[in-house]
C-alpha positions in Angstrom: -27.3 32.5 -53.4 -24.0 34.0 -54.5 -24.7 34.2 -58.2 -28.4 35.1 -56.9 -29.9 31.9 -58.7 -32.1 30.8 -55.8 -35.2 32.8 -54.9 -36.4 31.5 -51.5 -34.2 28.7 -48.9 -36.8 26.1 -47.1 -38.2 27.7 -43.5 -38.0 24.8 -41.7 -34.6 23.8 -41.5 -33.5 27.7 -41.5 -30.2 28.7 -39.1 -30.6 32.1 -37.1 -27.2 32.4 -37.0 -27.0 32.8 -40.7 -28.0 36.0 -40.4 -24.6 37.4 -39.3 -22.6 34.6 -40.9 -23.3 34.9 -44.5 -21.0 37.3 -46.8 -22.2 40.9 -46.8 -22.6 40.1 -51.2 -25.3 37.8 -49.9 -26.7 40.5 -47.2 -26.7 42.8 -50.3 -29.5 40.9 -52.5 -31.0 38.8 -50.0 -33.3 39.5 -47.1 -33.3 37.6 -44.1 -36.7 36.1 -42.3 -36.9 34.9 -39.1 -40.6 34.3 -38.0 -43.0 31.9 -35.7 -43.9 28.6 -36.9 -46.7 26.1 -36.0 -44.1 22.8 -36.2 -43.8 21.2 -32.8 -40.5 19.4 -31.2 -41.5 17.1 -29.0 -40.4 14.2 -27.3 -41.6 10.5 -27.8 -41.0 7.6 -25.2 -43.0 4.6 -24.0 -42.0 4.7 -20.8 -44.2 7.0 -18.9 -41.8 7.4 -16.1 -39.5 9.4 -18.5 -42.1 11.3 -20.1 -42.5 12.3 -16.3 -38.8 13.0 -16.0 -38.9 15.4 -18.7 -41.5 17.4 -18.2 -40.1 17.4 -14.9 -36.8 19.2 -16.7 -39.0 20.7 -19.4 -38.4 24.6 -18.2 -34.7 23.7 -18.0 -34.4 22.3 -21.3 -36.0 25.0 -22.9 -34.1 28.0 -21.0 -30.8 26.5 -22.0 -31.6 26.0 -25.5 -32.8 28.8 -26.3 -30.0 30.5 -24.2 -27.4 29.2 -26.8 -29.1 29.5 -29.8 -31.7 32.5 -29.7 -34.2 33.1 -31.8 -34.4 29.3 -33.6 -37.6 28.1 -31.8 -39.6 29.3 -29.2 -40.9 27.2 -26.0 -43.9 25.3 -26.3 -45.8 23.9 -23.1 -48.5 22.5 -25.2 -49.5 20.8 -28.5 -51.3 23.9 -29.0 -49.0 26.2 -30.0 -49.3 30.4 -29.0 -51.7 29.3 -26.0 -50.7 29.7 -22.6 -52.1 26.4 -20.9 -52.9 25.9 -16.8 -49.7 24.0 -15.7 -51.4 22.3 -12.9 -51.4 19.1 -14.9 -47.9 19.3 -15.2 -47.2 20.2 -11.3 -48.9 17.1 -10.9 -46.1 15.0 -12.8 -43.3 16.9 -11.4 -44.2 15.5 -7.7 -44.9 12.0 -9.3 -41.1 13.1 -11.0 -39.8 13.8 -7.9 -41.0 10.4 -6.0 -38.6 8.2 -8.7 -35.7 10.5 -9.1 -33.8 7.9 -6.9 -34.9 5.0 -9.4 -33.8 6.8 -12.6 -30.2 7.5 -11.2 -27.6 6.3 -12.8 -29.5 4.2 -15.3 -28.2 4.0 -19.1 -30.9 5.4 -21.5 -30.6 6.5 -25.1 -32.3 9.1 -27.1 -32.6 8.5 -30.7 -33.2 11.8 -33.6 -33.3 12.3 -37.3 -30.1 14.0 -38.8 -32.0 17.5 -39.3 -31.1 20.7 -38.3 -31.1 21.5 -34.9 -32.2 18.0 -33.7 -28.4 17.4 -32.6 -28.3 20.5 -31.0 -31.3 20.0 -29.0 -30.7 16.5 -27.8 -27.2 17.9 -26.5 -29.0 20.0 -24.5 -31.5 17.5 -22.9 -28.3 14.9 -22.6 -26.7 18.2 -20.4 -30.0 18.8 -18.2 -30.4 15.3 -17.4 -27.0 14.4 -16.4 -28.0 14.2 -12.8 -30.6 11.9 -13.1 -29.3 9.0 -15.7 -26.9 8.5 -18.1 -27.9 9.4 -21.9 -26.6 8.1 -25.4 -27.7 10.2 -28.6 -28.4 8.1 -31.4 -28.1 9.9 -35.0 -31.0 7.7 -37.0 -30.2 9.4 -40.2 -33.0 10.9 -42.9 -37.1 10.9 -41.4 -38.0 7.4 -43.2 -34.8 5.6 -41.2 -36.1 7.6 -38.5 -39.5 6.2 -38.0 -37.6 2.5 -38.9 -35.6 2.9 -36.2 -36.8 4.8 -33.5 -39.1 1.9 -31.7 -35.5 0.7 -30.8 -34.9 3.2 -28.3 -35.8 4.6 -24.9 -37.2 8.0 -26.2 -37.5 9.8 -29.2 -37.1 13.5 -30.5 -39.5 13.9 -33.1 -41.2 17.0 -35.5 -45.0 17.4 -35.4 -46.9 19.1 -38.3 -50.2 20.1 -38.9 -51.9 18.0 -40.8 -54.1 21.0 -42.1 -53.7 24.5 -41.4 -55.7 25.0 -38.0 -53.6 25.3 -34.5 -55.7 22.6 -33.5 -54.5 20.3 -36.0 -51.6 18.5 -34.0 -53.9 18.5 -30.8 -56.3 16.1 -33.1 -53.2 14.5 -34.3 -52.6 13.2 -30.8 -55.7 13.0 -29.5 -55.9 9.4 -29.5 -52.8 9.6 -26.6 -54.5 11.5 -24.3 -55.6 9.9 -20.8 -59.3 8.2 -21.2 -60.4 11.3 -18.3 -59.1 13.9 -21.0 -60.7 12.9 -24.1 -64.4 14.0 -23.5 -63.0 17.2 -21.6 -61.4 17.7 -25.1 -64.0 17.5 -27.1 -66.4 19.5 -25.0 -63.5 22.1 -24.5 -63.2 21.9 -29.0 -66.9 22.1 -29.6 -67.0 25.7 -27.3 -63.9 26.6 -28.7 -62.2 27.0 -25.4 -58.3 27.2 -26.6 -56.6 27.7 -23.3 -58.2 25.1 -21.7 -57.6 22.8 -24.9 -54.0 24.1 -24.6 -54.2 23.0 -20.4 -55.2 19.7 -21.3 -52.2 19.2 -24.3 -49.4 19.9 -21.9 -48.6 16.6 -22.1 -49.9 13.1 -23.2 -49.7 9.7 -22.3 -46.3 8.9 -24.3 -45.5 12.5 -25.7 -44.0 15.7 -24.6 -43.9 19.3 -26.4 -40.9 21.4 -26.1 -40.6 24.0 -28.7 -42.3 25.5 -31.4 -40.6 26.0 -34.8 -39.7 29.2 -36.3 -39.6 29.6 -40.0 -35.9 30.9 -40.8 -35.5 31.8 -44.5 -34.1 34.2 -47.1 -35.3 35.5 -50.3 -33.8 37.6 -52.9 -35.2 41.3 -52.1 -36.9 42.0 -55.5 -39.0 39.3 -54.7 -41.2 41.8 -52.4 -44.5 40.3 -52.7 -43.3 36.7 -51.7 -43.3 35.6 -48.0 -43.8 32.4 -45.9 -46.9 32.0 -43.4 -47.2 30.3 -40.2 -47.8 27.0 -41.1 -44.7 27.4 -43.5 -46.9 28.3 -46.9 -45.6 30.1 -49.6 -48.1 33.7 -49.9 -47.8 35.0 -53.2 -48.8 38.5 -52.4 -52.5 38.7 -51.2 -53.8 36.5 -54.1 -53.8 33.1 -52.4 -51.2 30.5 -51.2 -49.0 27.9 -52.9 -47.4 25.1 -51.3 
C-alpha cells in the first residue's frame, strides 16, 4: 500500500482500527471501508450444558466486545443474520442456565480457535465473562485445516460460518440438520411462507451451536478505483455490470 501496488486488502480479516493507524501517505490514495457482512461467529461445543451457559452470557459477551473494539462485527442473536428473532427460546435456556450455574463452577474447560483475526480477541472476551462460572484455557489451533483437525479435542469451539450461496438463509440451511427434531418442520413451513423473523426466532440457537456476531467487511482500496466495491456476502462488484469473486 505504500508504493500503491495493491488495489483492494481481503474484507474478512479487515481491522477497524486501521483506519486511524495507518500513515496519512496511505489515508492519501486509499479509501477506507468498513461495511456489514453476512459471516457468522459462532460457538461450537458438544456439551449442551455449555451451549446453555453461553447463551446464558451471550448479551454480555457481545456488549464487551464490541465495547473494546467498535465497529469490527456487529451482534448476531441468530443464524439469520439482520433479523430480529423472538428470544423466548433463549429465556427458556437461560432458567435451564441458571439451575446448573452451581455445577459449572470452578470446573476446568478449554476453548479452542483458528489463528485469524479477531478470534484471539474474542475468545479473551468470553474467557473474561465467564470467569465466574468455570475456569477457561484458550487454545491457538493455528491455520482453518489444523483447526477442523483439532478442534474435536476440546470442550467448545469458536468457529466462522459462511454462506454457502448468496441467500441470508444459507447458513440457517447449513445447520439445519442441528436443530431440535420439534424445530425442523416449524422451519420448513416458516421457509416455504417466507416468514424471516420467525426463521430468525427458531435459529437463535441449536442443538450444539451458538451465534454471536456478524462479520463486517473491513477493507481498503486505492481511490481511483471508484467503480470497485465489496458486497454483503464479501463479493467483489465491478461497477453495476455483475460480480466477481
Amino acid at each position: 500500500m505504500s508504493d500503491r501496488s495493491l488495489d483492494l486488502t481481503w474484507p474478512s480479516n479487515g481491522d477497524a482500527r486501521e483506519k486511524d493507524l495507518f500513515s496519512k501517505n496511505i489515508r492519501n490514495h486509499y479509501t477506507f471501508s468498513n461495511t456489514p457482512g453476512r459471516n457468522i461467529f459462532f460457538i461450537k461445543s458438544p456439551n449442551q450444558r455449555l451451549i446453555s451457559l453461553i447463551m446464558f452470557n451471550r448479551h454480555n459477551i457481545q456488549s464487551t466486545f464490541i465495547s473494546n473494539f467498535p465497529l469490527q462485527v456487529d451482534s448476531c442473536d441468530s443464524f439469520v443474520v439482520n433479523q430480529l428473532p423472538n428470544l423466548a427460546d433463549e429465556n427458556e435456556f437461560t432458567g435451564r442456565t441458571n439451575c446448573n450455574m452451581e455445577q459449572n463452577m470452578n470446573k476446568h474447560l478449554t476453548l479452542a480457535y483458528s489463528d485469524y483475526f479477531p478470534n484471539k480477541e474474542i475468545c479473551l472476551t468470553i474467557q473474561t465473562v465467564l470467569a465466574p462460572f468455570c475456569y477457561l484455557s484458550l487454545v491457538c489451533t493455528g491455520n482453518i485445516i489444523n483447526h477442523n483437525k483439532l478442534r474435536s479435542l476440546y470442550d467448545m469451539s469458536l468457529e466462522i460460518g459462511a454462506p454457502t450461496f448468496f441467500s441470508t438463509l444459507a447458513l440457517p440451511l447449513t445447520h439445519f440438520f442441528d436443530l431440535f427434531v420439534g424445530k425442523k418442520m416449524s422451519t420448513i413451513e416458516a421457509l416455504f411462507r417466507n416468514e424471516q423473523s420467525y426463521v430468525a426466532s427458531l435459529y437463535t440457537r441449536t442443538i450444539h451451536r451458538v451465534p454471536l456476531f456478524s462479520s463486517r467487511n473491513i477493507y481498503w482500496k486505492r481511490r481511483e478505483l471508484e467503480e470497485i466495491h465489496v458486497d454483503e456476502f464479501g463479493r467483489i462488484e465491478l461497477g453495476t455490470n455483475g460480480f466477481q469473486t
